[in-house]
N, C-alpha and C positions, 0 to 999 in steps of 0.2 A: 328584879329577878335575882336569887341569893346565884351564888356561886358555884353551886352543885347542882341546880337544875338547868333540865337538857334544853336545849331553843327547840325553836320548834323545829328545824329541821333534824336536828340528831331526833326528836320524839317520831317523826315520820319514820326516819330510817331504822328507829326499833321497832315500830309498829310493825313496818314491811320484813322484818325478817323472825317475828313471835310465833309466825304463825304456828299450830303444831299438828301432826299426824300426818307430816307430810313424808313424800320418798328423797332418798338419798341428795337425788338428784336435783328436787327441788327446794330441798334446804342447801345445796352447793349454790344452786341458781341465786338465793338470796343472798348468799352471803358477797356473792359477784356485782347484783346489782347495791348502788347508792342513790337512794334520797334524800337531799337535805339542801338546806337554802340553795347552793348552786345549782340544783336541775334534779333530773334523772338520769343516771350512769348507766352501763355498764362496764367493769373494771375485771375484762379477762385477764386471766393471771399469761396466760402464753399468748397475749398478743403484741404479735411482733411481725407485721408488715411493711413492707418497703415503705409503700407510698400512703402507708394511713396507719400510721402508731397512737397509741394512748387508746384511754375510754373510748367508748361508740355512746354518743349522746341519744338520749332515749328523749329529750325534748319537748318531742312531736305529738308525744302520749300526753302529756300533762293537759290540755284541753278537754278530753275525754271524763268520761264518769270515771270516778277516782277503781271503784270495781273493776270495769272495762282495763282501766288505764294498768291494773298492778295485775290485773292476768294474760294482758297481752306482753307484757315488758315479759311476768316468768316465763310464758309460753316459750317467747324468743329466745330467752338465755338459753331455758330447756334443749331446746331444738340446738341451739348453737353447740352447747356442751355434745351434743351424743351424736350430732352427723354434719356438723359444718366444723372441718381445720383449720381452713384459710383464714387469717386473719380479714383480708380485702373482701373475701364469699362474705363474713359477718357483715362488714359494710354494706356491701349491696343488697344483703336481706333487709336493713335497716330501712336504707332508702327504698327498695319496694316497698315496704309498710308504708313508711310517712308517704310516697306518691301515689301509694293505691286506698285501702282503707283510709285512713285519716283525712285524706285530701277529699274521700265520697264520705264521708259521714261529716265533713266541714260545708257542706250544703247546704243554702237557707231555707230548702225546702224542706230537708228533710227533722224531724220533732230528736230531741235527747237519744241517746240509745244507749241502753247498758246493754250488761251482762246479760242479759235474759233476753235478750231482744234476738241476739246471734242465733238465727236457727235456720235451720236448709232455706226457707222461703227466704229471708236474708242473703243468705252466699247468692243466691239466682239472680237476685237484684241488682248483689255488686256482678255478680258476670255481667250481668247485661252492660251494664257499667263500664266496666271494664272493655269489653267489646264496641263500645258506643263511639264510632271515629269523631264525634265531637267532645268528647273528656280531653283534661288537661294530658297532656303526654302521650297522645293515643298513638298506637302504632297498630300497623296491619298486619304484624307479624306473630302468628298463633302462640311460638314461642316464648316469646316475649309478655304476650296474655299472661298467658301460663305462669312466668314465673310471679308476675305480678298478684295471681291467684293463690300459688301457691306460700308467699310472704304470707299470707293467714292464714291459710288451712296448718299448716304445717306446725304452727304455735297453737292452732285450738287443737290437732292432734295427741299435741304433748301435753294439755289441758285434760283432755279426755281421760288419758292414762294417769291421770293422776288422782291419787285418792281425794284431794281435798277439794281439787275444785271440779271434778266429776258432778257432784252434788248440787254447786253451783250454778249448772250450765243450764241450758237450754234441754227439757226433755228432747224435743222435737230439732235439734241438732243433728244433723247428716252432712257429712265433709260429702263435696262435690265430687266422686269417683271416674278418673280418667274427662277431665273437663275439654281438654284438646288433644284428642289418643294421633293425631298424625303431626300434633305442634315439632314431631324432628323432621317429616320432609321438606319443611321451611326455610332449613337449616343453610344460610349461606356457606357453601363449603368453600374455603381456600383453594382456589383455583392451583392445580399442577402444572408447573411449569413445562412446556413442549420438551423432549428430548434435546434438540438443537440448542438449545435457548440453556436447557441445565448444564449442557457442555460446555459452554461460552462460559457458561457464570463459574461453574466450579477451576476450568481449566483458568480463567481471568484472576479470577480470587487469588488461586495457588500462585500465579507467576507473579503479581502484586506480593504474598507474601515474601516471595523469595527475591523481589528484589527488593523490599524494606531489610528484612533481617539482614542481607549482605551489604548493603549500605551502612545500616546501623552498627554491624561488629568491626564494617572496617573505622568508623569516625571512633566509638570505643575505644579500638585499638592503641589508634595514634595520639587519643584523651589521656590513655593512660601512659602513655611514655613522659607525659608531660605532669609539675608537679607546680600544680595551681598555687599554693600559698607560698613559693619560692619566684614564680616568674614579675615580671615587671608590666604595668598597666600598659604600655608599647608591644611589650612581646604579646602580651593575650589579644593583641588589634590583628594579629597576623592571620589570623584563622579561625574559623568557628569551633577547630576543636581545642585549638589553646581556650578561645575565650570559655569555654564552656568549663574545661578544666577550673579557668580562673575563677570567675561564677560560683562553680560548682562550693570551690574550696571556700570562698570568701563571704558566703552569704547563706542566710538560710532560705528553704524555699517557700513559695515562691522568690524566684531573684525579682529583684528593682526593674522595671522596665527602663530601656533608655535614655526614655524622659526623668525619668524618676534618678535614675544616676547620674545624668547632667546636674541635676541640681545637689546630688552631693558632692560630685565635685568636677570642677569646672572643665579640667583637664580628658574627662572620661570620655565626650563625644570629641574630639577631635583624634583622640587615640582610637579608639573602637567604633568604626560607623555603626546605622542602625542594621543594614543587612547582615553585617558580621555578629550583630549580637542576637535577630530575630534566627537565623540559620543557629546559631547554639543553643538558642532555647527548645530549638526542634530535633536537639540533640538531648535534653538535657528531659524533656516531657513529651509525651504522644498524644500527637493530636487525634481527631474522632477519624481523618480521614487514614488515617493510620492500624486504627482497630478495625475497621469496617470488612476488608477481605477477610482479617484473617476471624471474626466472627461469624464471615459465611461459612467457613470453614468448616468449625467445629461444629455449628448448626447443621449443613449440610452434612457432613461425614456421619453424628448420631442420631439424627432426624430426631434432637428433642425437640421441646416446645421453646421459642422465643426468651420466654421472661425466663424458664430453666438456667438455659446458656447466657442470657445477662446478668442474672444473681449467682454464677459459678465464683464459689470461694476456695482460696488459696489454701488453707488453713489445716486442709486433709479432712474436711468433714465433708467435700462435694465430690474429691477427688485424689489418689494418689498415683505414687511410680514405684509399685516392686518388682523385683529384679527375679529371676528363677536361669539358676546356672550364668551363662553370656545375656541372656535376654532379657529385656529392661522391659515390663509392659504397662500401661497407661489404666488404672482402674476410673473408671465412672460410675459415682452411684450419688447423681443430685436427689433430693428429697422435693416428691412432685406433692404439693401442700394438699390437691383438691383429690386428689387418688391415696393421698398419703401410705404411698408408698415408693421408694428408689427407683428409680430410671438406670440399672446397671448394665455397663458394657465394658470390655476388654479389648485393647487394641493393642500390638504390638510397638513400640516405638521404635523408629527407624533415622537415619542420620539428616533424612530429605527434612530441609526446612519448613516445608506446607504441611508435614506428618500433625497430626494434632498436638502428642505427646510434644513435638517439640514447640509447636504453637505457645503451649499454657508454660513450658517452662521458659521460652523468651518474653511472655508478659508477667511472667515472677522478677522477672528484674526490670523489664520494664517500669511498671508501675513502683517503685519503690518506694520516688518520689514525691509521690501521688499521695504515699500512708503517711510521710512523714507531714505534709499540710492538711492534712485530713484524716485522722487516725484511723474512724468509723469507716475509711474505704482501702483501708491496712490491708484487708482480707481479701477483697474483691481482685477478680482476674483480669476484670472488663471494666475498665474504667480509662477515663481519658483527660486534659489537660484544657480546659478553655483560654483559648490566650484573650478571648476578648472581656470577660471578666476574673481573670486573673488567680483559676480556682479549678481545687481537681472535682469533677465531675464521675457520678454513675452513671453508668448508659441507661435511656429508659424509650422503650419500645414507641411511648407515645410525642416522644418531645421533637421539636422541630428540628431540631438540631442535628438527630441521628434523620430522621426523614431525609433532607437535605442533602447529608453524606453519601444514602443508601443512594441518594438518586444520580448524585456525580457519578458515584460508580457505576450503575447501568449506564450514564450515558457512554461515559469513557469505554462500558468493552461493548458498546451496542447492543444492547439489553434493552428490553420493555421495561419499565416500570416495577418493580417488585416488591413484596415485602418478607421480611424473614418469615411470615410463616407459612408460606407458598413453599417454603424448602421440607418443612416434615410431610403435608401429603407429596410432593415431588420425588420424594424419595420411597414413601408405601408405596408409591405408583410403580416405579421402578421395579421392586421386590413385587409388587403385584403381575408386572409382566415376565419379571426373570422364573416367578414361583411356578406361573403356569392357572393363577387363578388363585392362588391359596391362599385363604384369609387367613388360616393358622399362622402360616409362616409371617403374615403383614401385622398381625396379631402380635406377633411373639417382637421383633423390629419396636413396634408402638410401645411397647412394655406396657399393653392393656389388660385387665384382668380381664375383660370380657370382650369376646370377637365382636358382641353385637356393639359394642362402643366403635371398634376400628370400623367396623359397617355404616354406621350409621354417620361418623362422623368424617370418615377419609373415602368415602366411596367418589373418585372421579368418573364425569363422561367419558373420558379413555376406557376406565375399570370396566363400566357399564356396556361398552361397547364388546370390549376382549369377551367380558362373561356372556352376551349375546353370540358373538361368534364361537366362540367357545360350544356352547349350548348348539349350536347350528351343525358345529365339525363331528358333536357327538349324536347328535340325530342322524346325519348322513352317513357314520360309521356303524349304527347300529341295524338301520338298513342293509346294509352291503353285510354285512354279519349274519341278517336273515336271508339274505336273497343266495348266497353263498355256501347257505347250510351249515354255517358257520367256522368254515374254512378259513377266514378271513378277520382275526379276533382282536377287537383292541385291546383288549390286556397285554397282547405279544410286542405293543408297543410302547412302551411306558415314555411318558411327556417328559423331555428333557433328554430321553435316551436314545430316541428311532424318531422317525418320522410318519408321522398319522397319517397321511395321504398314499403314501405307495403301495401296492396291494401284496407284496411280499417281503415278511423280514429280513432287513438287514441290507434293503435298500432306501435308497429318496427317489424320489419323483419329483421331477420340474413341472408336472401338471398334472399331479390326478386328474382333474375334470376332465380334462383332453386326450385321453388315451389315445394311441396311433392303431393299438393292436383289433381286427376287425373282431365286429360283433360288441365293440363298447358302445358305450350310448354319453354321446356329448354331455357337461354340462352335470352328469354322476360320478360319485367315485370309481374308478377303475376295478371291476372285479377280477381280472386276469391275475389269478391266486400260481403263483410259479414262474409265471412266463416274464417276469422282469429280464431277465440278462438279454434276451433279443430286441427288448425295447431301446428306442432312441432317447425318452428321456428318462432314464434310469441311472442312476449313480450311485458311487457307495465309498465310505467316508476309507481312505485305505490306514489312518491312523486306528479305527478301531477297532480291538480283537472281537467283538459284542459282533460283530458285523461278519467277519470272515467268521465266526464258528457258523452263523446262519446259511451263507454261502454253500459251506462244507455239508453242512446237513442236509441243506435243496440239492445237492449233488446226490448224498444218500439217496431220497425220495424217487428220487428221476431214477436212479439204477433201479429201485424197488418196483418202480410203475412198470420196467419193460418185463419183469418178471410176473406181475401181477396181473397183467392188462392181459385179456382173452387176444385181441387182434393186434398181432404183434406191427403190422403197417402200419397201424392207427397210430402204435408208440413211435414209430419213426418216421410218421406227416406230423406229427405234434411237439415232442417230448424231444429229440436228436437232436434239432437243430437247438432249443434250446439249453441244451447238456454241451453242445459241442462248443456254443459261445461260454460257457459257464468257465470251462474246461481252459478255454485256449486263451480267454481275456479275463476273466472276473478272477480266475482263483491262480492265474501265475503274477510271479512278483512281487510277493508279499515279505514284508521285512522278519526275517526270523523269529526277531524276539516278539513280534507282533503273533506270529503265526505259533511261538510257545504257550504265550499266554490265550491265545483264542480255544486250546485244546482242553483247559481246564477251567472257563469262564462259563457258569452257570448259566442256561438259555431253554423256554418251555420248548419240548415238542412239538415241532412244524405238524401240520397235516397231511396223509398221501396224498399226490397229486394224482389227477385222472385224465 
């Protein structure tokens, strides 16, 4: 072979990318993928995932009809380029392929199959397939099917739309439409942590922080009074913050562990025991059990997603601190890869240690040390020290390591079992019950473009519950609105402002159902439209002016009815007594500036009383 001709793999990899009259998209797709002696590629230019860098081996195809094999590879790139970001998503479309098709057409039953073979009667076979609880990897989860379905539909999809191998295909090709239309009820949802249980964890978390950081700034402190490459291998035995000083000055990091310094010199463990030097290194690097609160934190406080808050970088591309007049405020806007789009939020930063704002700027100095043994975790906010292999570490959601930690800590503030991502539905749950129901609001918190995402994917048996009663409180109000002749209107009560149960503005009721006043009927909302102020359980909030204008106006109404009402006795067996409770208890002793602002606070028109 002269010197200018190709081997055979560069002739493959020109072959694979000659082809012509093709779109944009799919001469971008070749020029991504590579064939040639080492395999089949693909070499995304913007792939850059934590836990899976480089190519994505396309491999798995090679066995396949060479046809088959070089339209499922473009299909994939295809698909990848126009609706997959995540570097990790591409990975797992991969492996759905190799586990789903490749693994069912590697069958000894089944004869060759190309290109032309692929046709609706085909996709039904692989469902069936696919669905069969005896296949390799089988799971009962429709979801799961599903994606595994979708790994090829998705690449013949992008086959379809394309001019060149349209032609190619299968006439009699039909992608399977909506193959498991309920595979999201299946959806194991992250369990929301109980009320009790999120208050333990948050309030535990913070006090943990606050006594790390106040420990740490005081050993700091006393670190720094002291000047490591001036003191003597005796003075640095005296304390963990000298030695740490000493250390610090004298070595690069990681420091020698104490074994390791014995043997440089002989002198070092008799002057520095091991606890005085293990206590400095605890000064000097953060252990995992050290980040752990204060990552509940900033999880918990933005309700992002887990892996969000463990790839948070330093660098001002995840996060900054600008200042507006006195006030310092914390901007967040991580880049969420599989929505590709920012998770932004605003927080004030304040002096309290557990604030988050100050969180991420005590793990800016924290980790310093960390960048200098490991450059590539320079950036990183969340990172931590293993002292048993002697190496600065990323936190990763799935390694034993942080499991471990997470679990000391529930046990320690007696906590179940957790995991961080119990913290973002724990928190829509929360906004779900402060909101009153409002998906918008849980919506807008998620930073989801679409509600029916927050729905379908954070909806808790609490939420289910609340919207059931909910649903129940507005049935029974709407009732009593007809029975009333609609005297009695929920609109005049808006959720969050009054209370839905008392049958007149601008009070509460300790038991709608249980009216005391005669003629109610057990067990229904209370229709006695007026007659609150004689009732036993009737209350009224005396902070709000929302409340005394209502009062004032039921006072109007009841002067109105003695004028209006034909049988002037009937107003005074009915209407006096309660005008005269109104008068002498409900509407004396209200605070001035309460009783200013009630005169000019916006409230619908009550209805006459009869």
């Amino acid at each position: 072979m002269s010197e200018n001709e190709p081997t055979a793999g560069e002739a493959r990899n020109t072959a694979f990318r000659k082809r012509s009259g093709s779109s944009v998209t799919a001469r971008i797709a070749r020029a991504i993928l590579r064939h040639d002696d080492t395999g089949l590629f693909a070499d995304f230019p913007n792939h850059f995932g934590d836990k899976s860098k480089g190519p994505i081996s396309l491999n798995f195809l090679l066995p396949l009809d060479s046809e088959l094999r070089d339209a499922l590879a473009e299909g994939y790139v295809m698909h990848c380029l126009k609706r997959v970001k995540s570097a990790d998503r591409r990975y797992v479309l991969s492996h759905r392929l190799k586990n789903g098709l490749v693994t069912y057409l590697a069958q000894p039953y089944l004869e060759a199959t190309t290109l032309r073979d692929i046709n609706e009667d085909f996709l039904q076979r692989f469902k069936r397939w696919v669905d069969s609880p005896d296949r390799p990897r089988a799971t009962s989860k429709p979801l799961m099917r599903a994606e595994v379905l979708a790994a090829v539909q998705l690449p013949l999809a992008q086959l379809q739309a394309s001019k060149e191998w349209k032609a190619r295909l299968s006439p009699s090709l039909r992608l399977i439409a909506s193959p498991y239309p309920k595979a999201h009820r299946s959806i194991d949802h992250n369990k929301a942590l109980s009320e009790p249980e999120h208050e333990r964890l948050y309030v535990g978390a913070a006090n943990d922080v606050r006594d790390i950081t106040a420990r740490l700034n005081r050993q700091w402190t006393a670190m720094a009074r002291i000047d490591g490459a001036e003191i003597s291998i005796v003075d640095a035995g005296q304390s963990p913050e000298a030695c740490a000083a000493w250390l610090d000055a004298n070595f690069e990091h990681p420091v020698p562990t104490w074994y390791e310094q014995g043997q440089l010199n002989v002198a070092y463990q008799q002057c520095i025991s091991k606890a005085v030097q293990n206590a400095a290194e605890r000064i000097l690097y953060p252990d995992i059990n050290e980040i752990v609160p204060m990552l509940v934190v900033v999880c918990a406080f933005f309700a992002l997603n887990p892996s969000l808050t463990f790839k948070l970088r330093k660098d001002g591309s995840d996060y900054a601190f600008k200042s507006l007049g006195d006030v310092e405020r914390l901007h967040m806007y991580p880049h969420k890869e599989r929505a590709g789009l920012r998770q932004r939020n605003v927080l004030t930063v304040t002096a309290h240690p557990d604030n988050p704002g100050q969180i991420l700027k005590y793990l800016e100095r924290r980790t310093l040390r960390l960048g200098l043994m490991r450059p590539e975790l320079a950036d990183r906010a969340f990172a931590h020290f293993s002292f048993r292999v002697r190496r600065a570490v990323a936190l990763n959601v799935s390694d034993l390591c942080w499991k471990s930690a997470l679990k000391r800590f529930a046990d320690r503030h007696g906590l179940p079992e957790f995991t961080l991502a119990q913290l973002r539905p724990t928190t829509l749950d929360l906004v779900h019950e402060l909101s009153g129901g409002n998906i918008i609001a849980m919506q807008a918190v998620a930073m989801h473009t679409d509600a029916q995402t927050t729905y379908t994917y954070y909806t808790s048996d609490a939420q289910l519950r609340r919207n059931r009663e909910r649903l129940g409180e507005m049935q029974m109000q709407m009732e009593r609105w007809a029975f009333t002749g609609g005297k009695i209107r929920p609109e005049d009560r808006p959720h969050g402002l009054a209370d839905q149960g008392a049958a007149t503005p601008g009070f509460t009721c300790l038991d709608p159902k249980d009216s005391p006043i005669p003629g109610e009927v057990r067990g229904e909302l209370c229709t006695a439209y007026g007659r609150c102020p004689e009732c036993p359980l009737a209350l009224v909030d005396p902070t709000s002016p929302r409340a005394l204008a209502y009062l004032v106006m039921l006072n109007e109404r009841i002067t109105e009815a003695h004028e209006r009402m034909a049988d002037p006795s009937a107003w005074h067996l009915r209407w006096a007594p309660v005008q005269e409770e109104l008068l002498t208890y409900w509407l004396a002793g209200w605070d001035p500036g309460i009783a200013e602002k009630s005169r000019t606070i916006p409230i619908p028109e009550l209805p006459h009383v009869e």
